[in-house]
MITORDO-828056 format. One record per residue (C-alpha): x, y, z; residue in three letters; residue number from 1. Coordinates in steps of 0.001 Angstrom, whole numbers, plus 524288, in hexadecimal, padded with zeros to 5 digits. Layout:
<atoms>
[atom [X, Y, Z], ALA, NUM]
...
</atoms>
This chain:
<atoms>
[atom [ED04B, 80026, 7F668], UNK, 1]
[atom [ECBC7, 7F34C, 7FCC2], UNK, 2]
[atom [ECB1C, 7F3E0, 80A99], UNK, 3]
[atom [ECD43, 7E803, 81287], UNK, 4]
[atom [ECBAE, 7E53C, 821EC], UNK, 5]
[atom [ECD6C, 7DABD, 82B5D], UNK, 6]
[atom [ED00B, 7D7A2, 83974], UNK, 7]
[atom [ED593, 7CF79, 842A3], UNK, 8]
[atom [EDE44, 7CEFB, 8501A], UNK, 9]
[atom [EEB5E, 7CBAE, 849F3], UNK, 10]
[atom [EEFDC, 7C63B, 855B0], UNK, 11]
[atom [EFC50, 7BEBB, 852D7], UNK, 12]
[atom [EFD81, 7C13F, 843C4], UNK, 13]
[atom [F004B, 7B648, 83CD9], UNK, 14]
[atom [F00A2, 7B26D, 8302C], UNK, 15]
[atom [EF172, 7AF60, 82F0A], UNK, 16]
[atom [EEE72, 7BDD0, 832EB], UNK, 17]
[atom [EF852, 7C16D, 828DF], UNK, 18]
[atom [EF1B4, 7BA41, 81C77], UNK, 19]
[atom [EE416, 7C022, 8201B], UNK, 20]
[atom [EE92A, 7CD95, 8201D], UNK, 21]
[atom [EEF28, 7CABD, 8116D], UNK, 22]
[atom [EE0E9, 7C427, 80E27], UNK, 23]
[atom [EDACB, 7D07B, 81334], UNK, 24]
[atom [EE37D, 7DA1E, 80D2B], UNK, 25]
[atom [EE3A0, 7D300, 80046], UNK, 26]
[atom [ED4E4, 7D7B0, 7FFBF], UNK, 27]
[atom [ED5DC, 7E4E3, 7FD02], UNK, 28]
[atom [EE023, 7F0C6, 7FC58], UNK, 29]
[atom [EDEB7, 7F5ED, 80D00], UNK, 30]
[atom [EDF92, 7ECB7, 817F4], UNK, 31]
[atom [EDA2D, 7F197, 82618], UNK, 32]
[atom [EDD2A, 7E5A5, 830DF], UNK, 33]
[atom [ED571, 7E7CB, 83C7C], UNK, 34]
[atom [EDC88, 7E3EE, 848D7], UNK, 35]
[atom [ED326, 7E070, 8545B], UNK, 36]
[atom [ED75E, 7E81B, 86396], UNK, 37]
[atom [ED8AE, 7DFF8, 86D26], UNK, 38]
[atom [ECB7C, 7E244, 87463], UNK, 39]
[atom [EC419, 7DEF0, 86793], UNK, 40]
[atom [ECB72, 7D35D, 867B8], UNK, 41]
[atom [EC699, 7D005, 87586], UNK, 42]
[atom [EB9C9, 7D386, 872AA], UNK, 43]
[atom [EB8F3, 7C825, 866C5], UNK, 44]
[atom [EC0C8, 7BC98, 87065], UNK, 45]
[atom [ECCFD, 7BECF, 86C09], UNK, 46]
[atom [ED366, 7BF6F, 878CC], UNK, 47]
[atom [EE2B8, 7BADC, 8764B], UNK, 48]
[atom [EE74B, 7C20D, 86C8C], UNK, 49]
[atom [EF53C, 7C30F, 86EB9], UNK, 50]
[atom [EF7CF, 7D08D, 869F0], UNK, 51]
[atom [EF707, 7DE97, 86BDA], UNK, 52]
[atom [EED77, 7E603, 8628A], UNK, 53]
[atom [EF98A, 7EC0A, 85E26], UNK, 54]
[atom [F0200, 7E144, 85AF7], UNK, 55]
[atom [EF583, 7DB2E, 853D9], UNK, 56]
[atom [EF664, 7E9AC, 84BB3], UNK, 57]
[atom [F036E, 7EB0C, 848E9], UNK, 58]
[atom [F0541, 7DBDC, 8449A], UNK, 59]
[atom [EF91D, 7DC9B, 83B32], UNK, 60]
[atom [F00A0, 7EBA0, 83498], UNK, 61]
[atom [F0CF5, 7E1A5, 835CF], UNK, 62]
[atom [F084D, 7DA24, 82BAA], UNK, 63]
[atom [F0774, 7E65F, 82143], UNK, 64]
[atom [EFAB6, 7DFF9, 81C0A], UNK, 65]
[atom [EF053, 7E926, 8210E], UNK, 66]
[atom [EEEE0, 7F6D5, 81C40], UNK, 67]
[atom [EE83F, 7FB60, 828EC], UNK, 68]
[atom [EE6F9, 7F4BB, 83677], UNK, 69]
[atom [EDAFA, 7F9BB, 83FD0], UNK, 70]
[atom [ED770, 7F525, 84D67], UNK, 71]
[atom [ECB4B, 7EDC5, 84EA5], UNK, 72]
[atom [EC451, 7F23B, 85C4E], UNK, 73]
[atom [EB7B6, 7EEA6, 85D9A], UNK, 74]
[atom [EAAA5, 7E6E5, 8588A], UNK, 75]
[atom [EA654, 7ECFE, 84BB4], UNK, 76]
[atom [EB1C7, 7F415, 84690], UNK, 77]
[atom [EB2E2, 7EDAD, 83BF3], UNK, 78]
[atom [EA5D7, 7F378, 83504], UNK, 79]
[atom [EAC0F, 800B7, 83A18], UNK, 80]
[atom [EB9E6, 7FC10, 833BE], UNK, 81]
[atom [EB44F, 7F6A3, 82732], UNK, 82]
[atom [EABBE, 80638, 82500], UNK, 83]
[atom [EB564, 80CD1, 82A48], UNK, 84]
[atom [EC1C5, 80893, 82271], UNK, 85]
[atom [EB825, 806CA, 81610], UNK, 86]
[atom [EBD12, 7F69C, 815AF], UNK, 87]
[atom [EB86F, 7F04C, 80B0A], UNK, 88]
[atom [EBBE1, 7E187, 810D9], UNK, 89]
[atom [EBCFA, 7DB4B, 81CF0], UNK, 90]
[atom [EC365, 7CFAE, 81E7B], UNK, 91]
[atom [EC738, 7C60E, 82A2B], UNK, 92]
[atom [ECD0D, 7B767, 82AAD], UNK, 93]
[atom [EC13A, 7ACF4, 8269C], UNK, 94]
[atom [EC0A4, 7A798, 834CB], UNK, 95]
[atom [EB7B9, 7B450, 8346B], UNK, 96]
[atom [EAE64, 7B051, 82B6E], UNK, 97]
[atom [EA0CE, 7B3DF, 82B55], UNK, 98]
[atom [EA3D0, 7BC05, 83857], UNK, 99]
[atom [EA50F, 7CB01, 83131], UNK, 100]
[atom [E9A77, 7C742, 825A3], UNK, 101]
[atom [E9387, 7D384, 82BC4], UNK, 102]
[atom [E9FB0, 7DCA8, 825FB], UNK, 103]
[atom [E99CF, 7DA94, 818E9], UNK, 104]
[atom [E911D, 7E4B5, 81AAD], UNK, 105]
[atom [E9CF5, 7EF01, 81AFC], UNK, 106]
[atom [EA6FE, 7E7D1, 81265], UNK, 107]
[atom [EAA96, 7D999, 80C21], UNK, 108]
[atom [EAE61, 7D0C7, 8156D], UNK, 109]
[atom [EB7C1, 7C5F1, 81202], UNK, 110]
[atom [EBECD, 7BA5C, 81A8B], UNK, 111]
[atom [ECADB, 7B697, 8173A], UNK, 112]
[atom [ED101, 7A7B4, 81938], UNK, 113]
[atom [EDA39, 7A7B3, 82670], UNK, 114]
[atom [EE6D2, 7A09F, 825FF], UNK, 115]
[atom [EE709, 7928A, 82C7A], UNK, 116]
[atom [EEE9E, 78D7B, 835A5], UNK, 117]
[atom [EF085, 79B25, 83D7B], UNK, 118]
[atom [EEAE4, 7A3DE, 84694], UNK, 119]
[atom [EED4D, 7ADAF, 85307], UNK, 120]
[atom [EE749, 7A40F, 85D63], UNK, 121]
[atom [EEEC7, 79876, 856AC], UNK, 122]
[atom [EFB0F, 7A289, 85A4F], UNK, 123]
[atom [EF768, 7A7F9, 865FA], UNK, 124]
[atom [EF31D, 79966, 86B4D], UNK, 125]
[atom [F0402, 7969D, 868A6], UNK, 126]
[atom [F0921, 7A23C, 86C82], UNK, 127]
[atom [F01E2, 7A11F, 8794F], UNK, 128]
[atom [F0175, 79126, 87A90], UNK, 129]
[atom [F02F6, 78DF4, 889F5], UNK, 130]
[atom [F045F, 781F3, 88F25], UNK, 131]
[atom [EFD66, 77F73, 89ACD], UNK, 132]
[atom [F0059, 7756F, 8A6DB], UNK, 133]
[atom [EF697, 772C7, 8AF8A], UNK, 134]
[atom [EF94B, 77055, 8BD94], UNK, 135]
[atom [EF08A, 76857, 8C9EE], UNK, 136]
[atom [EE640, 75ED8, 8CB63], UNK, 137]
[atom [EDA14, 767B3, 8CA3E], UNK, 138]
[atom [ECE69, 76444, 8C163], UNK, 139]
[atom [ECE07, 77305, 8BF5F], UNK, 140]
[atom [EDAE9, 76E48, 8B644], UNK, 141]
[atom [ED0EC, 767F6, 8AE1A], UNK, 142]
[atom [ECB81, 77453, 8AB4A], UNK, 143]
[atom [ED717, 77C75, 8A7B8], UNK, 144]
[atom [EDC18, 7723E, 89E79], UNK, 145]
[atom [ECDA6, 773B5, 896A3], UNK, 146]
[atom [ECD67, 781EC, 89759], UNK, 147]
[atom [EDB22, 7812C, 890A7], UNK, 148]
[atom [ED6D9, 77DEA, 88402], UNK, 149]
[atom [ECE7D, 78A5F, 88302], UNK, 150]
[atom [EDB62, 792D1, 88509], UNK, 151]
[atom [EE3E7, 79766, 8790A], UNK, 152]
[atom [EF150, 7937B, 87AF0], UNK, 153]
[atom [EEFBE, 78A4E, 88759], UNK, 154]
[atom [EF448, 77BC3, 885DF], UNK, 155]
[atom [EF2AD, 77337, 89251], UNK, 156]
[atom [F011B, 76C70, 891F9], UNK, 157]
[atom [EFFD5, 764E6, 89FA3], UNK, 158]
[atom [EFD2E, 761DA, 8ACAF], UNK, 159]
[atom [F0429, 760B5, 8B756], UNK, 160]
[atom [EFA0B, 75880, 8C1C7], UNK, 161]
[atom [EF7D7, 74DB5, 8CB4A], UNK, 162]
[atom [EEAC3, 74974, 8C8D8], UNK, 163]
[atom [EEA32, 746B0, 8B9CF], UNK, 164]
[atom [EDE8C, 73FDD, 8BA68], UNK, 165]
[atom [ED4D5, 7480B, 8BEFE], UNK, 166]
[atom [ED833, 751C2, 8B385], UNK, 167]
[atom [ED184, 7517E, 8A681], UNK, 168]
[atom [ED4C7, 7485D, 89C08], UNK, 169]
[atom [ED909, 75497, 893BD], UNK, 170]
[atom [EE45C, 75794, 8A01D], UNK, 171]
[atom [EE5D3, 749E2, 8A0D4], UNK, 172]
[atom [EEAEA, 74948, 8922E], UNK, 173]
[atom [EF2E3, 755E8, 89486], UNK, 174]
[atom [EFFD7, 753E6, 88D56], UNK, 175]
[atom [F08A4, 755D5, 89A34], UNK, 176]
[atom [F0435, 74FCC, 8A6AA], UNK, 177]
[atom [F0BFB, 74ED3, 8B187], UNK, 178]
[atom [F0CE7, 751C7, 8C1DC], UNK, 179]
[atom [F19BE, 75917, 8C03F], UNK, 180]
[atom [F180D, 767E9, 8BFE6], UNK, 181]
[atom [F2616, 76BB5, 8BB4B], UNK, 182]
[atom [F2349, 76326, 8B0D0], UNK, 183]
[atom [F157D, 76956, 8ACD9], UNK, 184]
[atom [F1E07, 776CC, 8ADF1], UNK, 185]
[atom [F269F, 7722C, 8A352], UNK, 186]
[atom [F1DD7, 76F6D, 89A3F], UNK, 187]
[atom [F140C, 77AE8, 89A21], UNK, 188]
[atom [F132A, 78B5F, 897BB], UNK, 189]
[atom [F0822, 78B32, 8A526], UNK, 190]
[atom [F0261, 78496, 8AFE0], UNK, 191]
[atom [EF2DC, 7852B, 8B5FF], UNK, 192]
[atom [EF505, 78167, 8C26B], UNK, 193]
[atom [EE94F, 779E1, 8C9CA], UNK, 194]
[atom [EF285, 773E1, 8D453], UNK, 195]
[atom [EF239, 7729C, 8E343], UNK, 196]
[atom [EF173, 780F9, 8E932], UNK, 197]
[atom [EFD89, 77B60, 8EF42], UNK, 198]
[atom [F04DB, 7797D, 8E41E], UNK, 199]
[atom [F00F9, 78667, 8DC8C], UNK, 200]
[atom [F0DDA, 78D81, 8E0D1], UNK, 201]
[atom [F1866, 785FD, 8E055], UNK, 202]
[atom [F1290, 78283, 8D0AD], UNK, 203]
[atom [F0E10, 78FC9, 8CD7A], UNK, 204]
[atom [F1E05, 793C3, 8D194], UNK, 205]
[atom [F233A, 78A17, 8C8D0], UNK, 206]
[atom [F1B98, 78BF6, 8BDC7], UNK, 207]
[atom [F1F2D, 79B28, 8BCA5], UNK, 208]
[atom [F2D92, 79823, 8BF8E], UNK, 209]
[atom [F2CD0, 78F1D, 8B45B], UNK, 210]
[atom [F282F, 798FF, 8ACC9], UNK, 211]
[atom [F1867, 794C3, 8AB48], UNK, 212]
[atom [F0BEB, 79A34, 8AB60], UNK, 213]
[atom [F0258, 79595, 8B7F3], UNK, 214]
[atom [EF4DB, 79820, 8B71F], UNK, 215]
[atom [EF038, 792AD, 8C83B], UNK, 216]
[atom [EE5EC, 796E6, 8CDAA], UNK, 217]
[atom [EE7A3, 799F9, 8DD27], UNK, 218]
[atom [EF662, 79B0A, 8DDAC], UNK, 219]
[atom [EF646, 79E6E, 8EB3B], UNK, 220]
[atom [EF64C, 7908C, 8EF89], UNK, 221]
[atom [EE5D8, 79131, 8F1F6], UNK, 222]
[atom [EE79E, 796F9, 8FF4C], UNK, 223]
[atom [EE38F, 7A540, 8F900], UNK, 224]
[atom [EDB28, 7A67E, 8EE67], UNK, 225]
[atom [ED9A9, 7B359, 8E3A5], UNK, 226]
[atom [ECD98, 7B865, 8DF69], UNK, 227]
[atom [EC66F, 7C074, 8D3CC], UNK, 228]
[atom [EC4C1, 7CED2, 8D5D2], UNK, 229]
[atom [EBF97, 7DB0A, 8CFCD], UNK, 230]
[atom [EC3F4, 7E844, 8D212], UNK, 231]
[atom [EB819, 7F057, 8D570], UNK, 232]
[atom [EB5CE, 7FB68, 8DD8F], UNK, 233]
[atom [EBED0, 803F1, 8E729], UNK, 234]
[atom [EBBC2, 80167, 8F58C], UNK, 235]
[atom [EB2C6, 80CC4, 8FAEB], UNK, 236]
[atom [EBC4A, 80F33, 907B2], UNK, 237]
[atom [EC81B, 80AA2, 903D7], UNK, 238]
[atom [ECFE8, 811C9, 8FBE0], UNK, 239]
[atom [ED733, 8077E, 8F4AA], UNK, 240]
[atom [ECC76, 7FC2A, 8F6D7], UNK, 241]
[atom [EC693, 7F591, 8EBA0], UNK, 242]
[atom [EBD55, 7EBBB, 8EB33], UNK, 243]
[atom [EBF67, 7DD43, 8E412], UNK, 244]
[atom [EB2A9, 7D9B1, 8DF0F], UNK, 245]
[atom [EAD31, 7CE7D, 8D882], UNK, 246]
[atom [EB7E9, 7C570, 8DC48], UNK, 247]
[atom [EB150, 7BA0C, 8D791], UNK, 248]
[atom [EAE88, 7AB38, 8DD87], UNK, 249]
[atom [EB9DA, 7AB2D, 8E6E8], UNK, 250]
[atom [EBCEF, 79EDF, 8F034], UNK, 251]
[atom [EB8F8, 7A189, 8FC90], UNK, 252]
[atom [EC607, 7A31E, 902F7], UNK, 253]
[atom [EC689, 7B10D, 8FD6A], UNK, 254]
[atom [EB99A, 7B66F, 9046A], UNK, 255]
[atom [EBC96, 7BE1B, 90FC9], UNK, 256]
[atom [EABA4, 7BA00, 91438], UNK, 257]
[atom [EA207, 7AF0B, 91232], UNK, 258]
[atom [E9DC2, 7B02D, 90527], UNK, 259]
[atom [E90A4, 7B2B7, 8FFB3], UNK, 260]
[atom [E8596, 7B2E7, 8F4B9], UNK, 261]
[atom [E7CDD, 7BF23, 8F691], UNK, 262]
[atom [E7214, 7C237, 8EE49], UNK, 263]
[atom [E7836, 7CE5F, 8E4FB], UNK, 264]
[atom [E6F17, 7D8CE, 8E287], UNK, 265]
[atom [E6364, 7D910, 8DA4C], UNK, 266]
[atom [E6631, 7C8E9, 8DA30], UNK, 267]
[atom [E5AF2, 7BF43, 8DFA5], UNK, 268]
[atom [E6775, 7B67F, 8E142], UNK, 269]
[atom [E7305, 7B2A8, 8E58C], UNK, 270]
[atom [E805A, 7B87E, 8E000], UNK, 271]
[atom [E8E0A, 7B5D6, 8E20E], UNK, 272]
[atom [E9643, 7B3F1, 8EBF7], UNK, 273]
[atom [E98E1, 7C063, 8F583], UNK, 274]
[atom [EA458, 7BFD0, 8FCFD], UNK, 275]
[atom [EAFD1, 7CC3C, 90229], UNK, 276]
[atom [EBCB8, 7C51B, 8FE7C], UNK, 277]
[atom [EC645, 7C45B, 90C67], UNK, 278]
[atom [ECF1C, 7CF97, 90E28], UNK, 279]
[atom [EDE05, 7D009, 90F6B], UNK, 280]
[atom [EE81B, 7D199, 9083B], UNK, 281]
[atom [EE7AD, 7D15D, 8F91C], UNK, 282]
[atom [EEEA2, 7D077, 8EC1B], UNK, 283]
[atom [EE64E, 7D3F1, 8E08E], UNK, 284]
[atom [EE9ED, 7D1BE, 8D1AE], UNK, 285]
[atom [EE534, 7D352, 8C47F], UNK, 286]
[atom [EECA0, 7CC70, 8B770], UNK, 287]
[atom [EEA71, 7D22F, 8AA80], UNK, 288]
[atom [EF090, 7D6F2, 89E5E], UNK, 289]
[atom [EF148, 7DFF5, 89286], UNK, 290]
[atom [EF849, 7DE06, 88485], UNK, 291]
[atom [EFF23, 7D2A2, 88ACB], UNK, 292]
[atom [F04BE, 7D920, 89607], UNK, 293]
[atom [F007A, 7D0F8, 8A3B8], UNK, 294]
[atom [EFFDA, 7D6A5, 8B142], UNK, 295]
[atom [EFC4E, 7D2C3, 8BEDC], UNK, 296]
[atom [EF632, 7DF3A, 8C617], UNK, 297]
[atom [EF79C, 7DAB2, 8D35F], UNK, 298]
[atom [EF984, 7E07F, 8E349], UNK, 299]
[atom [EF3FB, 7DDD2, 8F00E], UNK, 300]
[atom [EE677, 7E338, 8F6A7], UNK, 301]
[atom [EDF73, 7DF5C, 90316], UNK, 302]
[atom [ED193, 7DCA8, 905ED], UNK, 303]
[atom [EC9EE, 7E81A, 90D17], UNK, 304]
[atom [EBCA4, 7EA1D, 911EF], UNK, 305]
[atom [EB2F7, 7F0DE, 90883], UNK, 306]
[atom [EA47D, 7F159, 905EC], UNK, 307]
[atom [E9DF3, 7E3F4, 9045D], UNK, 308]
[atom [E9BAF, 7DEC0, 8F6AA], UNK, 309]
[atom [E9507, 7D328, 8EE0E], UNK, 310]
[atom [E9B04, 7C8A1, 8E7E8], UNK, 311]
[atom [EA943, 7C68E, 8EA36], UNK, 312]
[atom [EB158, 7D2A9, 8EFD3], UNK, 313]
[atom [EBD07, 7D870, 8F623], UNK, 314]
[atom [EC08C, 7E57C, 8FA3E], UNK, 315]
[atom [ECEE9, 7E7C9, 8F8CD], UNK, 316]
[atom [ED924, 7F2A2, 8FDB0], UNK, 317]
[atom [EE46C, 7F5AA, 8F392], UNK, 318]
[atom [EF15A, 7FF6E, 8F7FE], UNK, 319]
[atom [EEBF3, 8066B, 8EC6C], UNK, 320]
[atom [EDFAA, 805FF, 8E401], UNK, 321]
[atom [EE1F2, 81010, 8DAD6], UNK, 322]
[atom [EED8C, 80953, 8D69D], UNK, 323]
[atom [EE831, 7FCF2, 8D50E], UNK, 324]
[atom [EDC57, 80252, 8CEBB], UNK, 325]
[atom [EE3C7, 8098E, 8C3CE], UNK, 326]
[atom [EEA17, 7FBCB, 8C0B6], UNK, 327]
[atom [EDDA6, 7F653, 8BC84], UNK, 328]
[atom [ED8A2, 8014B, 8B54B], UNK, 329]
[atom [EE4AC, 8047A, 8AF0D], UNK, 330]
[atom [EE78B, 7F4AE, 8AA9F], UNK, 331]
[atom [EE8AE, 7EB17, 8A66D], UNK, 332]
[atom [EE103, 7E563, 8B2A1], UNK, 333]
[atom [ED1AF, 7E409, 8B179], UNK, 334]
[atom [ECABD, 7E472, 8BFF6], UNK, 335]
[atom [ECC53, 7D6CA, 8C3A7], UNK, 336]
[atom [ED5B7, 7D0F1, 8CD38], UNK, 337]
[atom [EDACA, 7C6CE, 8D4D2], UNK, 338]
[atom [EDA84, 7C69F, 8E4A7], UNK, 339]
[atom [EE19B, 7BE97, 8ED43], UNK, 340]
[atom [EE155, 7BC97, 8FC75], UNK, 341]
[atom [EF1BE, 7BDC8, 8FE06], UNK, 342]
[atom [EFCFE, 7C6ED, 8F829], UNK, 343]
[atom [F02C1, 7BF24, 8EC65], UNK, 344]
[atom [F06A6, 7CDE1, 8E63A], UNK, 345]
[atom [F13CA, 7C881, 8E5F7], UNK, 346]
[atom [F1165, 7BB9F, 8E04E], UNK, 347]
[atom [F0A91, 7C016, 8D59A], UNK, 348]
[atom [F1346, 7CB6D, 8D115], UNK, 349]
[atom [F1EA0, 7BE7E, 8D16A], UNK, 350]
[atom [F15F5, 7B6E3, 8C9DD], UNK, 351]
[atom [F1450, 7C41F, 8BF1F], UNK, 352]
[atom [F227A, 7BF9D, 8BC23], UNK, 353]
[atom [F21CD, 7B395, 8B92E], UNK, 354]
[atom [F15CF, 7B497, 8AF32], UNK, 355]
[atom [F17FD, 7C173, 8A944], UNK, 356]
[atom [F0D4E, 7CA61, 8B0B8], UNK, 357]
[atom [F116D, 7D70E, 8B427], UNK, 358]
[atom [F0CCA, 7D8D2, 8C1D4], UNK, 359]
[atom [F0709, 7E551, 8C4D7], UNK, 360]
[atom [F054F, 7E8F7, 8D1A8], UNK, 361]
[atom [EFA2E, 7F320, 8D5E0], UNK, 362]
[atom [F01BA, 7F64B, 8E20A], UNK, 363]
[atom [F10BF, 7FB8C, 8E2B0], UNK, 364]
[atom [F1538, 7EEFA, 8E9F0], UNK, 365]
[atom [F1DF0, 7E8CE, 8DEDD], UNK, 366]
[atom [F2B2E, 7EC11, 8E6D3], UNK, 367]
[atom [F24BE, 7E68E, 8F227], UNK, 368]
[atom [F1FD2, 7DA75, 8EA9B], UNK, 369]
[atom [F2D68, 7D853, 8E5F0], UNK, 370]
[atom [F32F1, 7D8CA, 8F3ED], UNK, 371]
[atom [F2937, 7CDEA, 8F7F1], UNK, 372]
[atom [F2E9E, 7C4B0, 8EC35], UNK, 373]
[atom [F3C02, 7C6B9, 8EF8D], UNK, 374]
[atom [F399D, 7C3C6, 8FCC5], UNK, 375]
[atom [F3C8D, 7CDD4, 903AA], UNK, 376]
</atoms>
């Protein structure tokens, strides 16, 4: 019996996936289809696949074509796959070719013709096709439109602006121009908004009541601005105090000191900037996701006083650290986070509705949050 294996993610079978597995059975009697996990996927750059490791599985023993299907997990398994089931070909699509010439050692290796005209990213680029509006004056516009290009699946659509001509060429030839913001809304799945702090709520409101996507940096009108975090270490006297390190190249407004450059040990130079962030009151956040499920773990904190530090730091006071704590290491969250000077707890469990992000609070406060929105 003629053993035959091959590999691949599967990720949105189509048709193209479908004749290779025929090519690749149609070389011998026992067909073994390697499906690749998620973290080997990763690991190679394949970072939006749009399926579960599952679905992938059960879609490729959908197809009735493969004899055996096996879960590829890490660099090298295929030597172990090809000695282990006792394969006497491998085979992959010819976009491959020359790239497993070392598998002739262990078996023939042979690279079959793909199909034209199809492919996952080609599918995954439609399914997920946005269409973006860009919003302000900024330069910094010029920049997001050119960055664009890079992204699967994002198609600059518009601009909504005043000052046309000090934008690129490449806005400039945008297919929808115009100074009317309703009418930008109309027309596309998302805005970037680079506006006047001024304007940022009253358009960030109408965009998610119309059903878009906003992407704005300092949506708190400019008069409070967030910064990077890490969760570190506990506080050494207080017993829910933990201390926000590294929280990167903040503006100024957010130091609670003068800042400074110190020499950091063992260093004949000059390092970072060292600054304790301002104390007060707090809301903290973290977005992430897993399998396609979004949250927003988010609740309030206050700066404290704690042992001094290096670089950029806070010491913070939680209702309850353990709590907190056993969100991150349970999940999805990894230890960054988001601080910000000001309680906006409330407005960003309203805005987990409108975007479909379950917001999961570290504190027992939802009632309470509820109360606030209603107005009462």
């Amino acid at each position: 019996m003629v053993k035959v294996i091959t590999y691949g993610t599967y990720d949105l079978l189509h048709h193209g996936h479908i004749r290779l597995l025929e090519r690749a059975k149609a070389l011998g009697d026992y067909l073994i289809v390697g499906v690749t996990a998620d973290d080997f996927d990763k690991t190679r750059g394949k970072i939006n696949v749009q399926q579960s490791l599952m679905e992938r599985v059960e879609a490729v023993k959908a197809t009735g074509i493969a004899d055996e299907v096996i879960i590829e997990e890490y660099e090298g398994q295929k030597i172990d796959d090809i000695r282990r089931y006792g394969v006497d070909i491998f085979t992959v699509g010819s976009d491959w070719v020359g790239k497993f010439d070392y598998l002739r050692e262990y078996c023939e290796v042979i690279y079959l013709p793909r199909t034209e005209g199809i492919s996952s990213s080609e599918l995954r680029q439609s399914r997920r096709a946005v269409s973006l509006g860009l919003v302000g004056d900024a330069d910094f516009l010029n920049k997001i439109e050119q960055e664009s290009r890079f992204v699967n699946g994002i198609h600059v659509a518009g601009i909504c602006t005043r000052s046309l001509k000090s934008l690129s060429a490449e806005i400039q030839g945008l297919d929808f121009v115009t100074e009317n913001y309703e009418e930008l809304l109309e027309r596309v799945d998302a805005v970037y908004i680079r506006s006047q702090p001024e304007e940022h709520y009253k358009q960030v409101k109408l965009a998610l009541e119309r059903g878009k996507h906003v992407l704005c940096e300092a949506a708190t009108l400019d008069d409070t601005r967030s910064f990077f975090a890490d969760w570190t270490i506990r506080h050494p006297d207080i017993e829910n105090g933990e201390l926000l390190q590294h929280c990167g190249p903040w503006p100024l407004s957010v130091a609670g000191c003068k800042p400074c450059i110190p020499y950091p040990l063992a260093f004949d130079y000059p390092g970072a900037i060292t600054a304790e962030a301002k104390h007060g009151e707090l809301t903290l956040a973290r977005f992430d996701g897993d399998n396609g499920e979004y949250s927003l773990l988010l609740g309030n904190a206050k700066g404290v006083d704690g042992p001094k530090g290096m670089g950029t730091y806070l010491w913070v006071e939680v209702e309850n650290i353990k709590r907190l704590e056993a969100k991150i290491v349970e999940g999805p969250y990894i230890h960054h986070c988001v601080g910000i000077h000001r309680d906006v707890v409330p407005v960003l469990y309203e805005a987990c509705k409108y975007i479909g992000v379950k917001p999961d609070l570290y504190d027992p406060i939802e009632e309470n949050v509820k109360a606030y929105l209603r107005g009462e």
